[in-house]
N, C-alpha and C positions, 0 to 999 in steps of 0.2 A: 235844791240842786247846788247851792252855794251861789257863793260871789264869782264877780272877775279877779279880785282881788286876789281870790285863790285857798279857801279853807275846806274845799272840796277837792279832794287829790288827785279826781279822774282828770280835771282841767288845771293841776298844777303845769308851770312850764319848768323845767331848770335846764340850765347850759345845754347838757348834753341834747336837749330837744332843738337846740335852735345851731346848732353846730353844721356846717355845708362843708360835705365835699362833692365833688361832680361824680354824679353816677357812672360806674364804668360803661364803656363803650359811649358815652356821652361827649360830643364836642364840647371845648369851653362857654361858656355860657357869655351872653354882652353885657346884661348884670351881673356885674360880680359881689355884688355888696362891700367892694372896697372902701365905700364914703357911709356905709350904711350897715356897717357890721351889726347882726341880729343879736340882738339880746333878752333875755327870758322877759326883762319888764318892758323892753320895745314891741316884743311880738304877741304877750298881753293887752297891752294898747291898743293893737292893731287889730286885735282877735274882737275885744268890744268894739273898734270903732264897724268893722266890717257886720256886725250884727244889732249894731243902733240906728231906728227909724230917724234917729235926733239929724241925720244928717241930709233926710228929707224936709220939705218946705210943712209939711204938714206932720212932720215926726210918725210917719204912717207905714213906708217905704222902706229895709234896711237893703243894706248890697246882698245880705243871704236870702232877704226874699226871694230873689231872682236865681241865685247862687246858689244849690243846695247842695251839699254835702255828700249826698249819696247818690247824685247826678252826676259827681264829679263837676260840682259846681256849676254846672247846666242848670236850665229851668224842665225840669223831667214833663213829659206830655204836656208841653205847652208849646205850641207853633211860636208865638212871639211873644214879645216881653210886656210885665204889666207896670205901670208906675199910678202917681199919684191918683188919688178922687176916679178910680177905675179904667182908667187909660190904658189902650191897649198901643204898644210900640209898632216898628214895622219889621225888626230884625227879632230872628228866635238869637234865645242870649245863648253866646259862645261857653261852650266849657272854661274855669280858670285851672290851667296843672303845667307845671314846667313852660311857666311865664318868663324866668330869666331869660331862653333860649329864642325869645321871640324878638324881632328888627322891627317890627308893629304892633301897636293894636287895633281893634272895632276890625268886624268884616270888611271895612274900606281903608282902613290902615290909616287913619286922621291921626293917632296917635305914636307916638314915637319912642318912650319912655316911660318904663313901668313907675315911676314915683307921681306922673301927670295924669296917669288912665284913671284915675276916678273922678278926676275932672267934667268928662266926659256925659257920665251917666248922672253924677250930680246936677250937672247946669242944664241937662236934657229937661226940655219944659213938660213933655211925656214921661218923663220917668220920677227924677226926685226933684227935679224942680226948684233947686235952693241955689244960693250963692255962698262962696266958700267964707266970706265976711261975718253972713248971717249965722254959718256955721262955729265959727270960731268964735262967735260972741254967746252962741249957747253953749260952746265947751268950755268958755273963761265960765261964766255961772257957775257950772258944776262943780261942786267940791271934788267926786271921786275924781273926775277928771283930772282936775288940778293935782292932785296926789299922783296919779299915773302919769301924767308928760312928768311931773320933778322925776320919779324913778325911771325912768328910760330917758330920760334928755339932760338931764339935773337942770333942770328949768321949767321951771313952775307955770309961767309967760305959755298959755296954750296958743302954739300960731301955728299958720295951714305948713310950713315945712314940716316941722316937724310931726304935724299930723299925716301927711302922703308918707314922709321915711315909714313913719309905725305902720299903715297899712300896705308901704312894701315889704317892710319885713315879714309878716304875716302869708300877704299871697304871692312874697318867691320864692317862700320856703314849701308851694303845692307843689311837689314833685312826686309824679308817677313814673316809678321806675321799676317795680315788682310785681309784673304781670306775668303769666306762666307763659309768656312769650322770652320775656327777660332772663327769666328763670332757665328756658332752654337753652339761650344765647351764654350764659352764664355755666352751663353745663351741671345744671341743680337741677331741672326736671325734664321730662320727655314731652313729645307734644305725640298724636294720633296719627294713624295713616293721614285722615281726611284731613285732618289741619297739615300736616306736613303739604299735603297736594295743593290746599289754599296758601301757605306760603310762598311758595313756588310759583301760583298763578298771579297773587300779588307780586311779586317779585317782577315777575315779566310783564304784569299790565297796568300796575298802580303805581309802581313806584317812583314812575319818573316826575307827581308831583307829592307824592307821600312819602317821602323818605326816611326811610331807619337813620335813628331809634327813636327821631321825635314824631316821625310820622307826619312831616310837613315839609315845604319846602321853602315855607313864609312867600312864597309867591302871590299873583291874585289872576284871578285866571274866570275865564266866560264859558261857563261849564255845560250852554246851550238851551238853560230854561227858560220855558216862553215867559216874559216877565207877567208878575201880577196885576191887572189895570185897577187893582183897588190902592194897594203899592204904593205904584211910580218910582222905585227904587232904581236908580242908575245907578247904583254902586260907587268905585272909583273916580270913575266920570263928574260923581256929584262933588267930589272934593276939589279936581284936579279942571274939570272942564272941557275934558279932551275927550272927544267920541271914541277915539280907539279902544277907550278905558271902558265904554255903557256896559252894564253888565258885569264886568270882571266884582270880582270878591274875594280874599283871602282863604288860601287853601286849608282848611280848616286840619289840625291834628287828628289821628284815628285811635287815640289809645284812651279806653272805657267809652269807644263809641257805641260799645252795646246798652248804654245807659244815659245814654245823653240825646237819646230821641224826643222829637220829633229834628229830622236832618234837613239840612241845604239853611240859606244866609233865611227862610222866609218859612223853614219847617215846615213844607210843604208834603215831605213823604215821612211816615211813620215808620217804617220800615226799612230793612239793610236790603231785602229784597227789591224795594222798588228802588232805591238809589242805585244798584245795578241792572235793573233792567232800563232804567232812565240812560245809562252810559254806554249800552249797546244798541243804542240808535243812533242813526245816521242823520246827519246837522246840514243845514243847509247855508252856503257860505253867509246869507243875509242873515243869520243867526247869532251870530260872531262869535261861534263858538271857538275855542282855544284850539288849532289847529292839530294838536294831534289827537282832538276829542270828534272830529268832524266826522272821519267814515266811521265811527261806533269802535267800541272794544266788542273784541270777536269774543264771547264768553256762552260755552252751554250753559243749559240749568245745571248740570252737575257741577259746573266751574262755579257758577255762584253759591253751590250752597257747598262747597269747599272753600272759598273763600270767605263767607263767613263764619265758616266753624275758624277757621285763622284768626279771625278779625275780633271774634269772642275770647281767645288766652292776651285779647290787649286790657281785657281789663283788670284792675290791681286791685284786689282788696283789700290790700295792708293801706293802699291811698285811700280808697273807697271808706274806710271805717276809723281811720286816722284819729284817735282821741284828739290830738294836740287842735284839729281843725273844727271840732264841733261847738255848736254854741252854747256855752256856757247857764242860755238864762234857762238850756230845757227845751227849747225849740228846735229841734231833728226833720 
């Protein structure tokens, strides 16, 4: 399949691949990669580092295990996430796409800055379990390494900055913006009766925490599931301390949700179906559900299966099939 290096042309990078402009109708983004301008041998870098186990305690683990490509970097039919020596997590793992545009990460929003979020998942004792130290001391060993930080940093000296910069330029350049939803918004394609009626219903009953055109509103909200008692997930709360937060969790994006099941912070429903019929139930205040979630969304069966034919033109497949984002060693 070739190298990283690059003498396989389906995973060559050049300029034109790593070049950002904001997709229209897109607000400005809070990464801007002003300090971090992408470059073919930075996002190189970051394309191996994001699909080497080396950055697990036991080299077992890489972030694409979890992150797959045609999930839309979702972990596809897996409720929660898996790390080291068979460990299973307690959160299904988030989609990664149109990460600059996000004020958090993790469904409880611990993190703050897309250059620290792999932070995260590395030092997770369930997940890769490593320290960024021990990290850095296997990527000084490694020659190709050493060859790839000089080309993207002109500095040979492999250290953890300059290893987060490379795997931010990698994952905020995942932008899904050409979904035949887009494509209509853009005036390039047409959507169906029925999806037109599901956008309309979304429009009037989802969108106040899913907001076009990222499909989020980065809020964190108590969406009224009875929690898990195998779990014990407080969400927010676990960060912050404050009961008002038990439960809440980041509004999760809706664009290639049709490929990123199993849904909710604990992938509890497999389906688009039961996530709406889960939200046309009535919540009982000791729930603590998100008050305009409490009397239910008034929604027939024809409404939800109009809103998911909508819900289906979110997904992209130019994102979806993305050469620049596949793994190099072969591994799809």
């Amino acid at each position: 399949m070739g190298s990283f290096i690059g003498d396989n042309l389906y995973f060559k990078i050049t300029q034109k691949d790593v070049e950002f402009t904001i997709p229209n109708g897109f607000p400005k983004p809070l990464y801007d990669f002003k300090n971090n301008n992408p470059t073919p041998a930075g996002f190189v870098l970051g394309r191996k580092l994001f699909y080497d186990p080396i950055l697990s305690k036991d080299s077992s683990i890489s972030c694409g295990f979890c992150h797959q490509r045609i999930a839309a970097f979702a972990h596809i039919d897996h409720p929660l996430s898996h790390g080291i020596n068979g460990l299973i997590g307690k959160r299904n793992v988030p989609p990664l796409q149109n990460l600059i545009w996000n004020t958090s990460f993790m469904w409880d929003g611990r993190i703050n800055h897309l250059e620290v979020q792999p932070l995260s998942p590395i030092s997770n004792p369930i997940e890769m379990n490593e320290t960024i130290g021990h990290i850095i001391q296997k990527l000084q060993r490694n020659k190709e390494y050493t060859v790839m930080f000089k080309a993207a940093f002109n500095d040979s000296i492999v250290n953890s900055k300059n290893m987060l910069k490379a795997l931010a330029q990698f994952t905020g350049l995942m932008i899904s913006d050409n979904s035949r939803y887009d494509k209509y918004m853009r005036g390039e394609d047409t959507l169906s009766a029925t999806e037109l009626k599901g956008l309309q219903l979304f429009r009037d009953k989802c969108e106040q925490c899913h907001k076009e055109p990222l499909f989020t509103d980065n809020t964190f909200r108590n969406t009224g599931l009875a929690p898990d008692t195998n779990l014990h997930d407080s969400g927010v709360a676990a960060i912050n301390g404050q009961m008002k937060d038990m439960g809440k969790f980041k509004v999760p994006t809706l664009r290639n949700i049709e490929m990123t099941y199993p849904y909710m912070h604990d992938g509890r429903f497999r389906t688009l179906k039961q996530v709406l019929d889960h939200y046309t139930q009535k919540f009982t205040r000791e729930s603590g559900a998100d008050p305009i979630l409490v009397k239910g969304i008034s929604l027939s069966e024809a409404d939800k299966t109009n809103i998911i034919a909508f819900l289906k033109t979110l997904s992209d497949q130019t994102f979806l099939h993305d050469r620049r984002f596949a793994d190099p060693s072969g591994h799809y």
